[in-house]
Jmol script that loads the backbone (N, CA, C; Angstrom):
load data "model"
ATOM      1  N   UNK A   1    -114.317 -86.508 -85.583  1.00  0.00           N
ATOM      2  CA  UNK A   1    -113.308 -87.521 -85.844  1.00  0.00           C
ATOM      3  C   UNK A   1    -112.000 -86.885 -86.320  1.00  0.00           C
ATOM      4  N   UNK A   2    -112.344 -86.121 -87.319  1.00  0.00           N
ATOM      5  CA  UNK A   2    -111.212 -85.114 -87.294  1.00  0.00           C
ATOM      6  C   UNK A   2    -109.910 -84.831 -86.158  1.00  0.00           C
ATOM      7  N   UNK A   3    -110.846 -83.966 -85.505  1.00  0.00           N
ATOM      8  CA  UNK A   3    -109.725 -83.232 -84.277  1.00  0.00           C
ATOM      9  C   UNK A   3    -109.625 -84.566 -83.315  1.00  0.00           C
ATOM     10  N   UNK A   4    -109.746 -85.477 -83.199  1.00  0.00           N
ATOM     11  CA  UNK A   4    -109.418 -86.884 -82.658  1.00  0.00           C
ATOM     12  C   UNK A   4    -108.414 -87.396 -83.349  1.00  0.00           C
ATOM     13  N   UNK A   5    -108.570 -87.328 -84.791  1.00  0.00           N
ATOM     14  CA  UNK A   5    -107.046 -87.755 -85.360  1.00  0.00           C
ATOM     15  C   UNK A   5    -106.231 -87.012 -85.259  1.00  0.00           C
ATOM     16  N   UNK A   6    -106.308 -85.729 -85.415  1.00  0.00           N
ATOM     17  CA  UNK A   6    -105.528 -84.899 -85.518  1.00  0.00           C
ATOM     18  C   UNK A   6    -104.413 -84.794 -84.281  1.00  0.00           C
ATOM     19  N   UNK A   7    -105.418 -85.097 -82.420  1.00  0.00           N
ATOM     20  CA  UNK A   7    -104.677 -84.629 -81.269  1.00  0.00           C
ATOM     21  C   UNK A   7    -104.235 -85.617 -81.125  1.00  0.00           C
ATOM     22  N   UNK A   8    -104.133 -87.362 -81.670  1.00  0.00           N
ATOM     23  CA  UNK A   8    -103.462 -88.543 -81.745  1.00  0.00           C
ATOM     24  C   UNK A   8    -102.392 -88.177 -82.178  1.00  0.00           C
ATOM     25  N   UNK A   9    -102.680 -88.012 -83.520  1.00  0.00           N
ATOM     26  CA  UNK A   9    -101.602 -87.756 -84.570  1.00  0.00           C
ATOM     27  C   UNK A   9    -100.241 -86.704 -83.779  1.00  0.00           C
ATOM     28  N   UNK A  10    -100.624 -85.850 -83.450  1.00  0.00           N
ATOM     29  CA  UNK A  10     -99.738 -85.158 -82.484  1.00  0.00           C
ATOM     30  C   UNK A  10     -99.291 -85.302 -81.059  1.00  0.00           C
ATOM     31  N   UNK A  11     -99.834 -86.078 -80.581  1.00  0.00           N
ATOM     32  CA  UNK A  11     -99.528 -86.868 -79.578  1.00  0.00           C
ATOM     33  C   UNK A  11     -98.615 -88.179 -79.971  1.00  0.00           C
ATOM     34  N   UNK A  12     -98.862 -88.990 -80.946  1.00  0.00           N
ATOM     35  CA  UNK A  12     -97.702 -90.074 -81.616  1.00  0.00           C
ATOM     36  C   UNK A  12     -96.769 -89.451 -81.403  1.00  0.00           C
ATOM     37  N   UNK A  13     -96.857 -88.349 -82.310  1.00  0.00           N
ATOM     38  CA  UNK A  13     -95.328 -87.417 -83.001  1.00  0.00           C
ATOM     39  C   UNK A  13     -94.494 -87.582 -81.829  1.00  0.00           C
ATOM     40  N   UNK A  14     -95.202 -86.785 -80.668  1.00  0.00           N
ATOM     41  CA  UNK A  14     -94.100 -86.386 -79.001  1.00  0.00           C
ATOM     42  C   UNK A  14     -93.621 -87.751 -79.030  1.00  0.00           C
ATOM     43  N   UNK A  15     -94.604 -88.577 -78.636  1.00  0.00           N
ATOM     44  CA  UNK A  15     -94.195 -90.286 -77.927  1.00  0.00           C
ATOM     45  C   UNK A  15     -92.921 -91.124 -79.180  1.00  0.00           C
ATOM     46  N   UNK A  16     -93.051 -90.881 -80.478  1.00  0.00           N
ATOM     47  CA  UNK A  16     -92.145 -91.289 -81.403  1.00  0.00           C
ATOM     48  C   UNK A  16     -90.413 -90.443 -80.876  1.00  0.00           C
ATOM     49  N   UNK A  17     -90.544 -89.292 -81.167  1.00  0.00           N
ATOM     50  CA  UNK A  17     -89.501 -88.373 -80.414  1.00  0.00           C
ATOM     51  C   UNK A  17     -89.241 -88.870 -79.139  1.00  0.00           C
ATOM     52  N   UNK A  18     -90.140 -88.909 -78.464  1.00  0.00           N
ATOM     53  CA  UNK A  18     -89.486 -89.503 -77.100  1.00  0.00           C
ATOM     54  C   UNK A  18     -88.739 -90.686 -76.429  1.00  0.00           C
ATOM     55  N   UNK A  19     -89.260 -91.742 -77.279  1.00  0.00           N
ATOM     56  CA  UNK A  19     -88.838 -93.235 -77.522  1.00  0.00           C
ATOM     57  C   UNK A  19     -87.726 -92.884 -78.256  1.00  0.00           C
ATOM     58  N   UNK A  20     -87.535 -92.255 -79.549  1.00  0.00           N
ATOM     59  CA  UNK A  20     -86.327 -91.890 -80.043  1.00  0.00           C
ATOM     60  C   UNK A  20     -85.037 -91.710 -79.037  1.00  0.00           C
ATOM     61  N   UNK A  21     -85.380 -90.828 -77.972  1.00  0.00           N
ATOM     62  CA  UNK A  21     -84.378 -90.252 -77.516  1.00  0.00           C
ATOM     63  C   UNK A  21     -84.084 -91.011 -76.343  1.00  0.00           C
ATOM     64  N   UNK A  22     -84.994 -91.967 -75.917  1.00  0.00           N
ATOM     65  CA  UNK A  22     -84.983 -93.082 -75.069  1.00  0.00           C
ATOM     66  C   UNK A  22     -83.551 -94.131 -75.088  1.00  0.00           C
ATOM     67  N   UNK A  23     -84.077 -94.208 -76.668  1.00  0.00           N
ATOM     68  CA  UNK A  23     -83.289 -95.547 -76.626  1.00  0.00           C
ATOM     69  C   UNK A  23     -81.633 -94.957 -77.337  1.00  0.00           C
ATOM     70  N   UNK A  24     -81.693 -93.716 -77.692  1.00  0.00           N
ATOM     71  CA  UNK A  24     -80.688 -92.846 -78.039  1.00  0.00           C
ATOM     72  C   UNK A  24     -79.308 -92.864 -76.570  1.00  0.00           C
ATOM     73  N   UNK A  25     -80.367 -92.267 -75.739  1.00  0.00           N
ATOM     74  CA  UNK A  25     -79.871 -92.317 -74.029  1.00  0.00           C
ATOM     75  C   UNK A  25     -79.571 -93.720 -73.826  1.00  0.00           C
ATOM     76  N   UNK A  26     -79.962 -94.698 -74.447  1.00  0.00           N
ATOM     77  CA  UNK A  26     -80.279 -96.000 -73.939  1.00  0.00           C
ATOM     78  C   UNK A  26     -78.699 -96.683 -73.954  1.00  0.00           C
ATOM     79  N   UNK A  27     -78.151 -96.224 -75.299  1.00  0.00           N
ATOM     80  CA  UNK A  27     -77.467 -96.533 -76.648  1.00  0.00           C
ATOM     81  C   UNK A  27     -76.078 -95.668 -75.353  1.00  0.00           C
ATOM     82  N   UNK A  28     -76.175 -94.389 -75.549  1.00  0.00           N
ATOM     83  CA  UNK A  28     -74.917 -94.016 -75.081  1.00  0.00           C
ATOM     84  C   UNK A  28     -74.598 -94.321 -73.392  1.00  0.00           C
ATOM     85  N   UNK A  29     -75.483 -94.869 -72.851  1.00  0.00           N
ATOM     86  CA  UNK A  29     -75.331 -95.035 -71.641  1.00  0.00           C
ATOM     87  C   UNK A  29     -74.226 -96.576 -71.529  1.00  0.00           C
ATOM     88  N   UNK A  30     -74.694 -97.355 -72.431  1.00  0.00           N
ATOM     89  CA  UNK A  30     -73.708 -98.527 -72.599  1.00  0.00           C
ATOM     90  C   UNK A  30     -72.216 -98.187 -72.820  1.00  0.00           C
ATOM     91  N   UNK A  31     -72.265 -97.149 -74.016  1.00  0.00           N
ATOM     92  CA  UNK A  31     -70.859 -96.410 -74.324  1.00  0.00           C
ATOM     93  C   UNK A  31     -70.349 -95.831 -73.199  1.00  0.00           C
ATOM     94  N   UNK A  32     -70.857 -95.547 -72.393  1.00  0.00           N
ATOM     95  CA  UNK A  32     -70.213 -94.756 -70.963  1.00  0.00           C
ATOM     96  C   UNK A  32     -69.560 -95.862 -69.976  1.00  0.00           C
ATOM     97  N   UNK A  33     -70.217 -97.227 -69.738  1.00  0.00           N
ATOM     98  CA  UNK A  33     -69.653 -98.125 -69.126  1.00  0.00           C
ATOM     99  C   UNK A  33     -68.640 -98.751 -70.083  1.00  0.00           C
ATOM    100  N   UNK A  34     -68.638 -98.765 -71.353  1.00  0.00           N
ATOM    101  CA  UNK A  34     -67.331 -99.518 -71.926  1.00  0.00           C
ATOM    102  C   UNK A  34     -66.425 -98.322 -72.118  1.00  0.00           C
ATOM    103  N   UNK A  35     -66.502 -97.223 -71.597  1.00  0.00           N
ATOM    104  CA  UNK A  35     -65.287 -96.048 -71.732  1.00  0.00           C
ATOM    105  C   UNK A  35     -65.294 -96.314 -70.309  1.00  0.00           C
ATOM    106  N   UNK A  36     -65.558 -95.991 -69.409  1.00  0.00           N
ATOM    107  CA  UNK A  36     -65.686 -96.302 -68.172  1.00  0.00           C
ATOM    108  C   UNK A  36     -64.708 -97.762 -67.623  1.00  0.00           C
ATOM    109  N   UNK A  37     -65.291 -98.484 -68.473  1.00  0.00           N
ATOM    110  CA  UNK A  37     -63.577-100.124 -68.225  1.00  0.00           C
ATOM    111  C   UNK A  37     -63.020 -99.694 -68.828  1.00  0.00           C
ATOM    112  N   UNK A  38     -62.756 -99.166 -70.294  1.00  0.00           N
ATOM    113  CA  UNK A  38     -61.102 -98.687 -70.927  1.00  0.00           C
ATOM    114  C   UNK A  38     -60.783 -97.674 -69.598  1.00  0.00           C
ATOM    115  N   UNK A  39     -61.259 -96.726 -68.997  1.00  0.00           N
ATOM    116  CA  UNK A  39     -60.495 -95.886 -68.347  1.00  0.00           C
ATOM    117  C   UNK A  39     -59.855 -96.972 -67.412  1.00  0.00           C
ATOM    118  N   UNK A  40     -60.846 -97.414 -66.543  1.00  0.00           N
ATOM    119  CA  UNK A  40     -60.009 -98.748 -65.455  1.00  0.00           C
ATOM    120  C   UNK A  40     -59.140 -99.424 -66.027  1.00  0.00           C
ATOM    121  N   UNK A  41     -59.035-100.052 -67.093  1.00  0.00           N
ATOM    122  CA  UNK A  41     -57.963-100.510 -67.243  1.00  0.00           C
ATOM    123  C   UNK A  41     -56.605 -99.901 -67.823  1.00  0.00           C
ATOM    124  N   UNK A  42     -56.747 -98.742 -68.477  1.00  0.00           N
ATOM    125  CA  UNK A  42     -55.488 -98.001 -69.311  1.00  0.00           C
ATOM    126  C   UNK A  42     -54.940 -97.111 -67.988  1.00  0.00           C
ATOM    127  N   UNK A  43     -56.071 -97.279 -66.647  1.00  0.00           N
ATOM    128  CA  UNK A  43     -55.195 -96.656 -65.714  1.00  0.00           C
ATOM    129  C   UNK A  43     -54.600 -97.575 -64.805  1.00  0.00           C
ATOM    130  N   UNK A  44     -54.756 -98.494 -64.740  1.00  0.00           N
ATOM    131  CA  UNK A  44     -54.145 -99.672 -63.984  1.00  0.00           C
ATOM    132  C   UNK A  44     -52.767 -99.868 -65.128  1.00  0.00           C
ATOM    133  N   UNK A  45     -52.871 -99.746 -66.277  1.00  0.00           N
ATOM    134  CA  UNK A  45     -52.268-100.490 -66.981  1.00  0.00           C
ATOM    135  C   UNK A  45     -50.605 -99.241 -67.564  1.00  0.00           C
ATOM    136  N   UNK A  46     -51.321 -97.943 -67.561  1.00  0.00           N
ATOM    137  CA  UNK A  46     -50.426 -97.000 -67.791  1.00  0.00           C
ATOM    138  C   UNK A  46     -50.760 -96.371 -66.973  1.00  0.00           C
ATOM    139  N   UNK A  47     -49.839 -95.293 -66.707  1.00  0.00           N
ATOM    140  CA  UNK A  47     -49.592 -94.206 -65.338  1.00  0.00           C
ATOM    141  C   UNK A  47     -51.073 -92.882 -65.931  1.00  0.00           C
ATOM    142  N   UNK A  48     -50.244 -92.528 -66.537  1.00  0.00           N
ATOM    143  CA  UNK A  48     -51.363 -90.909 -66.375  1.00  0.00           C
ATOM    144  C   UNK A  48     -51.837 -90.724 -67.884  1.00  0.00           C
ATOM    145  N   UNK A  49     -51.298 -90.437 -69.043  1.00  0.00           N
ATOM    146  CA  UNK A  49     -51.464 -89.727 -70.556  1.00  0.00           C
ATOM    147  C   UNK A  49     -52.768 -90.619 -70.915  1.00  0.00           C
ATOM    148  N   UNK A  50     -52.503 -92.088 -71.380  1.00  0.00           N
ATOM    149  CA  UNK A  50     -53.824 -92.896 -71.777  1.00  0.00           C
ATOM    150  C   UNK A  50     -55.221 -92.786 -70.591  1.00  0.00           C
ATOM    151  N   UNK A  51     -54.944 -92.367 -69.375  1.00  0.00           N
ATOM    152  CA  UNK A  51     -55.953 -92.668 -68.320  1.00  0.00           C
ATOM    153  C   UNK A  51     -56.769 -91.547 -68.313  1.00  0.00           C
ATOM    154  N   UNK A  52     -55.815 -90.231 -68.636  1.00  0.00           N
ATOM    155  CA  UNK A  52     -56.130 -89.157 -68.574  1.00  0.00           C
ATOM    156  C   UNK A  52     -57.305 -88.658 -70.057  1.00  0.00           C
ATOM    157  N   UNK A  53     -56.907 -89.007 -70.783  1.00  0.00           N
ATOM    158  CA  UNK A  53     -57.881 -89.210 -72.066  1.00  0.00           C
ATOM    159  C   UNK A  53     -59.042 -89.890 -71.899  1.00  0.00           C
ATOM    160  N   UNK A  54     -58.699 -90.596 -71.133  1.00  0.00           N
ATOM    161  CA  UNK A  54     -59.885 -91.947 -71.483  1.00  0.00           C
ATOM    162  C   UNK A  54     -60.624 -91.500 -70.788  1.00  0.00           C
ATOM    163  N   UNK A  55     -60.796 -90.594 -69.533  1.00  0.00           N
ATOM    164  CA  UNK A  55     -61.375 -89.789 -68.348  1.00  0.00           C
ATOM    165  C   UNK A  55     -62.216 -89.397 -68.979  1.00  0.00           C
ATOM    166  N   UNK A  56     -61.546 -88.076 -70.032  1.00  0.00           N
ATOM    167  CA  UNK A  56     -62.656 -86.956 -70.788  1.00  0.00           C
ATOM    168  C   UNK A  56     -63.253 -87.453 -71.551  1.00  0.00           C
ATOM    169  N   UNK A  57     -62.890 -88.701 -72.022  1.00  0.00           N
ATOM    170  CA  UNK A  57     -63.893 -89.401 -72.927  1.00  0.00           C
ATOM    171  C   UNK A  57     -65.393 -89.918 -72.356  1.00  0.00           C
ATOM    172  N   UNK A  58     -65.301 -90.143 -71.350  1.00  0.00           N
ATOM    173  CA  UNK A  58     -65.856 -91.009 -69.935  1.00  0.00           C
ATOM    174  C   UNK A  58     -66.727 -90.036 -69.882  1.00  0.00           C
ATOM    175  N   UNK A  59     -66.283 -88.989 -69.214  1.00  0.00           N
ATOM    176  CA  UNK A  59     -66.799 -87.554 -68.708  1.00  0.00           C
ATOM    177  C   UNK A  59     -68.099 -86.729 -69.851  1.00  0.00           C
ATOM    178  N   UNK A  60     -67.547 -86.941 -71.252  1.00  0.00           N
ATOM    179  CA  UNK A  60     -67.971 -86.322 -72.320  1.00  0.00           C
ATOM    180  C   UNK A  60     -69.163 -87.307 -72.171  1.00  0.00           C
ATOM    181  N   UNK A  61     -69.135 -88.786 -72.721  1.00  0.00           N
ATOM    182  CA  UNK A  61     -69.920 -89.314 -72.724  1.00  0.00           C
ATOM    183  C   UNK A  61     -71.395 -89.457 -71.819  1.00  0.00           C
ATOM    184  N   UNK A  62     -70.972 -89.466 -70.876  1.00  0.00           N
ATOM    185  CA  UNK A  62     -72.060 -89.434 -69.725  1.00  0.00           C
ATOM    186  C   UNK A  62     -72.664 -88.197 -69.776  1.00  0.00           C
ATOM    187  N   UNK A  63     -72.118 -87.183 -70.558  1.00  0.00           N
ATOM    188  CA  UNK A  63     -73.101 -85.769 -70.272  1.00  0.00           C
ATOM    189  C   UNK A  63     -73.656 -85.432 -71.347  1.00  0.00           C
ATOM    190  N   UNK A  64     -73.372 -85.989 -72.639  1.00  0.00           N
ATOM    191  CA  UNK A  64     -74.344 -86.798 -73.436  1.00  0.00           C
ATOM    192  C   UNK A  64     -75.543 -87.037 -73.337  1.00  0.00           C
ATOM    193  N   UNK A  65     -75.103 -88.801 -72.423  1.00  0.00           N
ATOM    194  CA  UNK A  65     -76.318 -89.506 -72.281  1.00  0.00           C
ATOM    195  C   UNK A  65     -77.342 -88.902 -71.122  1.00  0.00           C
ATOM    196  N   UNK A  66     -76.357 -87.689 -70.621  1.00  0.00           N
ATOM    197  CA  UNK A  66     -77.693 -87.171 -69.541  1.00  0.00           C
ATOM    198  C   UNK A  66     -78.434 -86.211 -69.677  1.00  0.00           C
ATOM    199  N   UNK A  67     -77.479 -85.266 -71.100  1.00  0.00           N
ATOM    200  CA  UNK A  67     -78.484 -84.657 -71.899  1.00  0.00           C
ATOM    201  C   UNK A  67     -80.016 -85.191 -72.581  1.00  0.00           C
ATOM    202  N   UNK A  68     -79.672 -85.926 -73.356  1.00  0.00           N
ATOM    203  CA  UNK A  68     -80.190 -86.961 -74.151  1.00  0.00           C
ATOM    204  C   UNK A  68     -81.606 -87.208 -73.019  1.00  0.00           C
ATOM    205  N   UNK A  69     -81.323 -87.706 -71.856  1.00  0.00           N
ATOM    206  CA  UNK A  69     -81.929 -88.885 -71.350  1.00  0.00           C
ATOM    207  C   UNK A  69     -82.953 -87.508 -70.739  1.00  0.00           C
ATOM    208  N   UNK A  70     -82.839 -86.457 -70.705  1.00  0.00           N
ATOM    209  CA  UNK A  70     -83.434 -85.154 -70.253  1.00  0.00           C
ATOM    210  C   UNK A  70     -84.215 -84.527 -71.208  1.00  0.00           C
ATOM    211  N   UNK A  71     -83.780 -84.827 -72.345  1.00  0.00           N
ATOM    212  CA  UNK A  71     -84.425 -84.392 -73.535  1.00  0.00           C
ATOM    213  C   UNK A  71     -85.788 -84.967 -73.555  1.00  0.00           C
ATOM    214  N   UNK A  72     -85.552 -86.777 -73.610  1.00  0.00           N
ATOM    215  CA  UNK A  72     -86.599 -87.828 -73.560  1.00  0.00           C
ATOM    216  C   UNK A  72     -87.315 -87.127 -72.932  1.00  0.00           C
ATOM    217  N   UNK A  73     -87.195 -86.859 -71.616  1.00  0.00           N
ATOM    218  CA  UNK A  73     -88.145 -86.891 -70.600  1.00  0.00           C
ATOM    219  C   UNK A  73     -89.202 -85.656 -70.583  1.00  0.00           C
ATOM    220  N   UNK A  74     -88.563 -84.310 -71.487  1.00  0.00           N
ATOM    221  CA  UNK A  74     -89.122 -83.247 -71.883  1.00  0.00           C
ATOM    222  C   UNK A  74     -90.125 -83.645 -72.920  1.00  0.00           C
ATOM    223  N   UNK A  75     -90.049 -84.273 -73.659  1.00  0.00           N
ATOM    224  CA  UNK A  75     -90.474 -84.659 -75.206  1.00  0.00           C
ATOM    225  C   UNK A  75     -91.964 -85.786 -74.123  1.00  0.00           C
ATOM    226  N   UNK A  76     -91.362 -86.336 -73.687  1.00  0.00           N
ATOM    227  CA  UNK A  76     -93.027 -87.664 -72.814  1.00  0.00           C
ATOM    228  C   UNK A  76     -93.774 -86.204 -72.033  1.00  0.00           C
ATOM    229  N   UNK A  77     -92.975 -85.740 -71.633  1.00  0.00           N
ATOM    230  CA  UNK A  77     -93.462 -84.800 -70.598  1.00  0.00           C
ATOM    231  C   UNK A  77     -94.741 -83.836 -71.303  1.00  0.00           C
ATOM    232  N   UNK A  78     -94.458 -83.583 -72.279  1.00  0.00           N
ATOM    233  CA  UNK A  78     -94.863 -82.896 -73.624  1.00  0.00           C
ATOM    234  C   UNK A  78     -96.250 -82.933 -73.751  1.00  0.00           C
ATOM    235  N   UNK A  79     -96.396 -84.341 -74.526  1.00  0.00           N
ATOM    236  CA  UNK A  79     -96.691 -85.431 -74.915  1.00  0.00           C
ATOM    237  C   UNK A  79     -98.509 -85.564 -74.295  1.00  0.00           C
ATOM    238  N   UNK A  80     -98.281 -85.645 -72.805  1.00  0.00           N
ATOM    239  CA  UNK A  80     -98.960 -85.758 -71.317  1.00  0.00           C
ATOM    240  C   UNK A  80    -100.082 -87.328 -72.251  1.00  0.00           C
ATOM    241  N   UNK A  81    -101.186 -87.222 -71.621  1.00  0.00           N
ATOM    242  CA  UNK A  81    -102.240 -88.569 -71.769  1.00  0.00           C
ATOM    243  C   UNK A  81    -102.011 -88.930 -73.265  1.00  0.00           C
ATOM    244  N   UNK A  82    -102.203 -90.175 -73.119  1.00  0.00           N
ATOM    245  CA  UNK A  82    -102.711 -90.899 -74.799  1.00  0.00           C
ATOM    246  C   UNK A  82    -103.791 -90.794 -74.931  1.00  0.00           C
ATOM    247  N   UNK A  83    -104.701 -89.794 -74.936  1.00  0.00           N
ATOM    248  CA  UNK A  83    -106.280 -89.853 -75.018  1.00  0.00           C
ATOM    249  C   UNK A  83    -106.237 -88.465 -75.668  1.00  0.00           C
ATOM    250  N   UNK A  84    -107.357 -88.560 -77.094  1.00  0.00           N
ATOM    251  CA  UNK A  84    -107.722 -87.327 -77.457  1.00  0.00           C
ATOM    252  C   UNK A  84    -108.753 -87.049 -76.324  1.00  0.00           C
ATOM    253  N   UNK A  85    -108.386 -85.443 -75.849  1.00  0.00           N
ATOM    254  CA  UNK A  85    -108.471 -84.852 -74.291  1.00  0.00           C
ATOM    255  C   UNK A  85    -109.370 -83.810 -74.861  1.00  0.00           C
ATOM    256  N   UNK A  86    -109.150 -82.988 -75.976  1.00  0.00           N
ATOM    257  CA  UNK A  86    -109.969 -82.246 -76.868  1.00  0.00           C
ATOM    258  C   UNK A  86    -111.163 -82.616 -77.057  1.00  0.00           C
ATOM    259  N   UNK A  87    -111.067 -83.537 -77.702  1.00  0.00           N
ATOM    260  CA  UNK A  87    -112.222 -84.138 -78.642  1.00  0.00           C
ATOM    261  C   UNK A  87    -113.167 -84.498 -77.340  1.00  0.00           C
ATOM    262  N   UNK A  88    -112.910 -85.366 -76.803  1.00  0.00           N
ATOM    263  CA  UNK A  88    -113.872 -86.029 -75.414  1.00  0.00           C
ATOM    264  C   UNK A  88    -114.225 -84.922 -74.942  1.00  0.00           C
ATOM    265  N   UNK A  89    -113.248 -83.627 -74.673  1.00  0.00           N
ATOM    266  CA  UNK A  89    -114.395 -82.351 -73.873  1.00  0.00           C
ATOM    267  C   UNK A  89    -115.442 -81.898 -74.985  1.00  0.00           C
ATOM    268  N   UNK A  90    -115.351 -81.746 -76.359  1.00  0.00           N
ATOM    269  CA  UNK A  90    -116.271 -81.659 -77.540  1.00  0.00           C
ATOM    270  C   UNK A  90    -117.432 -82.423 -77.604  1.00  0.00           C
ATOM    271  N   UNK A  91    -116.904 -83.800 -77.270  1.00  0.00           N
ATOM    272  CA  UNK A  91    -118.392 -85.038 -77.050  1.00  0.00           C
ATOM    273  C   UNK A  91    -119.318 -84.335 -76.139  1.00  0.00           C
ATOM    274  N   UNK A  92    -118.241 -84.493 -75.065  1.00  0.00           N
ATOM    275  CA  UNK A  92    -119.150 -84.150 -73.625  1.00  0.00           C
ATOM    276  C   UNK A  92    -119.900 -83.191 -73.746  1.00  0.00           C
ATOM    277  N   UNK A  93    -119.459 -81.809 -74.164  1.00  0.00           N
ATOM    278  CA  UNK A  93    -120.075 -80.684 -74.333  1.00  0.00           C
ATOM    279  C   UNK A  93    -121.351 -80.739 -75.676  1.00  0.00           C
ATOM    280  N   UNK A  94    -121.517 -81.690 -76.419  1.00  0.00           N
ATOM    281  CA  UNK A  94    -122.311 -81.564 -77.457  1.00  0.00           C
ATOM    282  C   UNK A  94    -123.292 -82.430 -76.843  1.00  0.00           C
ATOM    283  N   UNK A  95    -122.742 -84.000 -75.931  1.00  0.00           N
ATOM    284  CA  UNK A  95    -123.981 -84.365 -75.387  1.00  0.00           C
ATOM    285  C   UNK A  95    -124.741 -83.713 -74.322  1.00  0.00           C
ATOM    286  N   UNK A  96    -124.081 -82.881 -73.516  1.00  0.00           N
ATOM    287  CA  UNK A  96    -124.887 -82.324 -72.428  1.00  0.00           C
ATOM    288  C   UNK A  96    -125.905 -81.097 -73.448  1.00  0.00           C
ATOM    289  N   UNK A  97    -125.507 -80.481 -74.423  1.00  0.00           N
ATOM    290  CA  UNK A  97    -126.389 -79.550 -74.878  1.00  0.00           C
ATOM    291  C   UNK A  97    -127.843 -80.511 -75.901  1.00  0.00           C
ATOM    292  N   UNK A  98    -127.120 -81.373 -76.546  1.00  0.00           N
ATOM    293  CA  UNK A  98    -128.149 -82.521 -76.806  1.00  0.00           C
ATOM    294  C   UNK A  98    -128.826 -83.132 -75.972  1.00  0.00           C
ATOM    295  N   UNK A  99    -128.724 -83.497 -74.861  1.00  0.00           N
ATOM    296  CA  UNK A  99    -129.741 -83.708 -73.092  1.00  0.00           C
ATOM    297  C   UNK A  99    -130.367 -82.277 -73.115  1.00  0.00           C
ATOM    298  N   UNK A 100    -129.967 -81.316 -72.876  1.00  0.00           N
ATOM    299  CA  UNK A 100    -130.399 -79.894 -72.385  1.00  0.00           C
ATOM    300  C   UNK A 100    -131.724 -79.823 -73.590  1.00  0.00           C
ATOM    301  N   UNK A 101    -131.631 -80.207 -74.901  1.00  0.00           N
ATOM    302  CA  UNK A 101    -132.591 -79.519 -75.987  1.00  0.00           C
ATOM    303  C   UNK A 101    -133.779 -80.853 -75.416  1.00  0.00           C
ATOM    304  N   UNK A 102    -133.127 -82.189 -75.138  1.00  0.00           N
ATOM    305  CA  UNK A 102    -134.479 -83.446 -75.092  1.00  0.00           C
ATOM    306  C   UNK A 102    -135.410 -82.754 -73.914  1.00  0.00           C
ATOM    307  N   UNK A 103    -134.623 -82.005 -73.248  1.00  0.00           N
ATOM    308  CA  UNK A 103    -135.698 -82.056 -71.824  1.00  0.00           C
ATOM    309  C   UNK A 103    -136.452 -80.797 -71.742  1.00  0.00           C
ATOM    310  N   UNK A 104    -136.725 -80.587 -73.044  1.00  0.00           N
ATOM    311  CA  UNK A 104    -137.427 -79.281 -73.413  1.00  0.00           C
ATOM    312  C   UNK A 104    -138.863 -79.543 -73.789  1.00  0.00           C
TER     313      UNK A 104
END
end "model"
wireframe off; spacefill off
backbone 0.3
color backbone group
């Protein structure tokens, strides 16, 4: 029971981190479309200086959220099954040697 909590317990951890960075990505991806209309409009609205800012802001942002959203995917990736994977090969292996001693 132990090493069952234990490979949960460390398996949460990844999936907590990962959801973290989920909704992190989630969060700046919105910020990229409302920099994304300030750029459309400060360039419709002024020639070049405000449009030109608002670009790298745009630009910055999105590579951010695509960091971010890459990170997530490393961290789930991590992570792999929600099943203590350990422990069940431990069962398995203690019941087949517990069968092996009955049929003696």
């Amino acid at each position: 029971m132990q090493l069952a909590r234990a490979e949960m317990s460390q398996k949460g951890k990844r999936y907590g981190k990962g959801g973290g960075l989920y909704g992190a990505a989630s969060i700046l991806g919105v910020l990229v479309l409302q920099a994304l209309a300030s750029t459309s409009v400060a360039a419709v609205a002024l020639v070049l200086p405000v449009w030109d800012a608002a670009l790298v802001i745009t630009a910055v942002l999105a590579a951010v959220a695509g960091g971010t959203a890459w990170a997530r995917k490393k961290q789930i990736a991590q992570a792999g099954a929600p099943a203590p994977e350990q422990t069940i090969d431990s069962v398995k292996a203690d019941l087949s040697e517990i069968e092996e001693k009955a049929h003696r």
